[in-house]
N, C-alpha and C positions, 0 to 999 in steps of 0.2 A: 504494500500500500504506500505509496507516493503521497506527501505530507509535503503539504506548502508552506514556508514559515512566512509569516509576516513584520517586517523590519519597522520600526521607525526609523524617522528621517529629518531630517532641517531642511528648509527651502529658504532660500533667498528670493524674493519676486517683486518687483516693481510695484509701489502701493495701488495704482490704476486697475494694473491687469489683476491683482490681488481682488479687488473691487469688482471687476467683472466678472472673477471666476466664480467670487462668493454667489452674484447675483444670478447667472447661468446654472448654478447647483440648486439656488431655491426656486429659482422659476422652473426649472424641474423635478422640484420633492426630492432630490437626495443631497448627498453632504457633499463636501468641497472634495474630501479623499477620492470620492465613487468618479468624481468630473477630472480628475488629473489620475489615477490609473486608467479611463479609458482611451484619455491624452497620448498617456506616457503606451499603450498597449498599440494606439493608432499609428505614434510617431515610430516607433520598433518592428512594426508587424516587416513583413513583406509584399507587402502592395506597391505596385509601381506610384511610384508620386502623382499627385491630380492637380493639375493647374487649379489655383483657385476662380473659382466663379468670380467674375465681376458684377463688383455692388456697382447701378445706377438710383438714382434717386427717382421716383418716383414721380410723374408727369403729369399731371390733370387735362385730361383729353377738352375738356370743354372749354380752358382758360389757355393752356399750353405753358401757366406757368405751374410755382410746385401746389403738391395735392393738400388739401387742405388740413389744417391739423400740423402740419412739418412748416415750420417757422424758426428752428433752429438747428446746429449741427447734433445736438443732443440726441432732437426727435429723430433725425436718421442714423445712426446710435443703435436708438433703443428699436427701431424696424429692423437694423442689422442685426441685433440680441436675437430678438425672437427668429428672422427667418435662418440664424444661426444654431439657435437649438434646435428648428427645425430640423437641416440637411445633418444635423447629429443623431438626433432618434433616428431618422434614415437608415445609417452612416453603421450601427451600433447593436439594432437588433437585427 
């Protein structure tokens, strides 16, 4: 029987990306650990590398300018958060 140890560890991380990671783990119900082993499992695997998708901002067909509700760089931000946890549930199950 194969016995998996589990180590602690120290990180060092930029307080921002620290901030995002926390808020990506609660906008998905689980803890900051469960969001950086899938990180740390994604960046190790063997999968060919994947360009990332490019983020545009979103365009209101009626005005042609931005969609309503996005009035600062924050608010496209926080549409990147979510359709980022998106292509991770994707990504992951």
């Amino acid at each position: 029987m194969c016995r998996h140890m589990i180590k602690r560890t120290t990180v060092r991380l930029p307080t921002e990306l620290l901030r995002k990671a926390q808020r990506k783990a609660a906008a998905e119900g689980r803890t900051l650990t469960a969001l950086m082993e899938d990180g740390l499992r994604y960046v190790v695997s063997d999968k060919p590398a994947e360009k990332p998708e490019r983020f545009m901002p979103r365009v209101s067909t009626a005005t042609g300018g931005q969609m309503p509700g996005i009035t600062t760089l924050k608010d496209l931000e926080e549409i990147e958060d979510l359709e980022y946890i998106q292509r991770m549930r994707r990504g992951f199950k």
